[in-house]
C-alpha angles and dihedrals in degrees: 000000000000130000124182137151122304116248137195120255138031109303126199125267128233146163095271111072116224111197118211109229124229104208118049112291089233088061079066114121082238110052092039088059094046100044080065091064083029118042097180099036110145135216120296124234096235129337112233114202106217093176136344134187137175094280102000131068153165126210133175116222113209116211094351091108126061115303087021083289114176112250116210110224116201117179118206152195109253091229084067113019093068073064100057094032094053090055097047088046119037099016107031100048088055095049122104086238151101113253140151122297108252109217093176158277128275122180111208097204097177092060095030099232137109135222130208125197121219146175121257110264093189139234095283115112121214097242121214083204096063120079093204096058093047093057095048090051091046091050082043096057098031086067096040099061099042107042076038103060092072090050098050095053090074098037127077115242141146120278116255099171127123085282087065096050090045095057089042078052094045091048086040088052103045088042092061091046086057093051093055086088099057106124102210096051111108125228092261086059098049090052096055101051098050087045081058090053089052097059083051096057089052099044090053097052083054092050099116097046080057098051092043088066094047081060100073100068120056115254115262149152108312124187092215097195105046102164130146087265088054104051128060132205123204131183118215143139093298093045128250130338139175133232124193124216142191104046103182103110090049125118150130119313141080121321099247098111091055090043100057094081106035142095099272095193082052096049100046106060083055106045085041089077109062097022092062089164096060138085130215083241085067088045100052087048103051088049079058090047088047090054089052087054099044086048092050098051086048092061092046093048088050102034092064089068088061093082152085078019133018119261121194097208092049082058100052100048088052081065088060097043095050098058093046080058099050088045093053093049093053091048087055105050 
């Protein structure tokens, strides 16, 4: 939904609906947040809402940046929002790569919540699909967590380590036991989930092999949810580059969740230069061991709208999850 500033005449259709707002544009949630990081802000052109929650949300502010730039404004929760400030803030900026520009912080402590200001990163999705954008997410990365793992010693952040994927294992594990009583679920579905818990039982049992290999690269800033919504591309003078969003599940660990999904022979010739003590084979392994993590925090994630009632698309995509899981164990064996 968009709503801007009403304007005299006829204007053009299209396909996008613009809807006229009947209270000032600067009585918006939004612009009064950002006129107190920005005292003379003017009007936007239009406010584009990009998500919205109960609590959370993401709007798009049209002319209010330089240039009459568009801003994007994100409100937050504060449990996550000290995340995604202290990166922007304190890792990013000191990084040898391109990232969002970072316009400020309010904390809204009436309504308990936080907002963030950010650059547009623009309508363009990073595609799986596209060589091109794979490699420019592996070289990305590749930079990020080596020039970052200096930075994060000295900074606060979660911790994103092997100790953070085995409790989302054992909830995921204790929510799907509980499910198991669930009295509408069929015998395909109970099967799969305690095939699910079994997998548990026997990653967990492996859970030091796993962290040992989490061992062999220094610690450093991980992303912790890269996925095609959560990345940008943009095309300019200088080619194409990539900008990652939503930085909420990132911390402190090893780089294996956000090497699960990337170009590994991009990555490499990047990260060798600075891991001299590493070879491609540790890398291959941590980005298994990356998938293992991502799937268990899926079925955490997931497992958690089971209950108190049964859902049926929580259920199918625990079919899914667990075959990504089976295929990653056997990878790693």
């Amino acid at each position: 939904m968009r709503v801007s500033r009403s304007s005299q005449g006829a204007q053009p259709m299209s396909d996008r609906t613009t809807v006229p707002i009947e209270t000032p544009v600067l009585e918006h949630p939004a612009m009064r947040a950002l006129r107190r990081l920005w005292s003379r802000c003017g009007e936007p052109m239009e406010i584009e809402t990009l998500k919205q929650k109960s609590r959370t949300a993401v709007y798009r502010l049209t002319g209010v940046g330089s240039g009459k730039s568009a801003v994007i404004a994100k409100r937050c929760l504060p449990d996550t929002a000290w995340v995604e400030r202290t990166v922007y803030e304190e890792i990013l900026p000191c990084l040898p790569i391109r990232s969002l520009q970072y316009y400020g912080f309010v904390d809204d402590e009436r309504e308990q919540v936080c907002w963030l200001f950010l650059e547009d990163a623009g309508k363009a999705r990073y595609s799986a699909l596209t060589p091109e954008h794979r490699a420019l997410a592996a070289q990305w990365f590749a930079f990020a967590h080596t020039c970052a793992a200096p930075i994060v010693a000295g900074i606060r952040l979660p911790d994103r380590g092997p100790s953070h994927y085995l409790a989302h294992l054992q909830f995921a594990r204790n929510t799907l036991r509980s499910s198991l009583s669930i009295p509408s679920l069929s015998g395909d579905e109970l099967a799969t989930l305690q095939a699910i818990i079994a997998q548990c039982d026997l990653l967990e049992l492996r859970w030091n092999r796993l962290a040992a290999c989490c061992d062999a690269i220094p610690s450093t800033l991980v992303h912790g949810d890269f996925q095609p919504k959560n990345a940008r591309v943009r095309s300019g003078p200088e080619g194409m580059v990539i900008f990652l969003l939503d930085w909420e599940h990132a911390g402190r660990g090893g780089p294996a969740p956000d090497l699960a999904d990337l170009d590994l022979t991009a990555y490499w010739p990047v990260a060798r230069e600075s891991w001299r003590g590493v070879d491609i084979g540790a890398i291959k392994r941590l980005a298994i061991v990356g998938k293992i993590f991502r799937w268990l925090a899926a079925v955490s994630w997931e497992g958690a709208s089971l209950l108190p009632r049964y859902e049926e698309r929580p259920i199918r995509r625990m079919r899914y999850y667990h075959d990504q899981l089976a295929a990653a164990i056997k990878e790693l064996q």
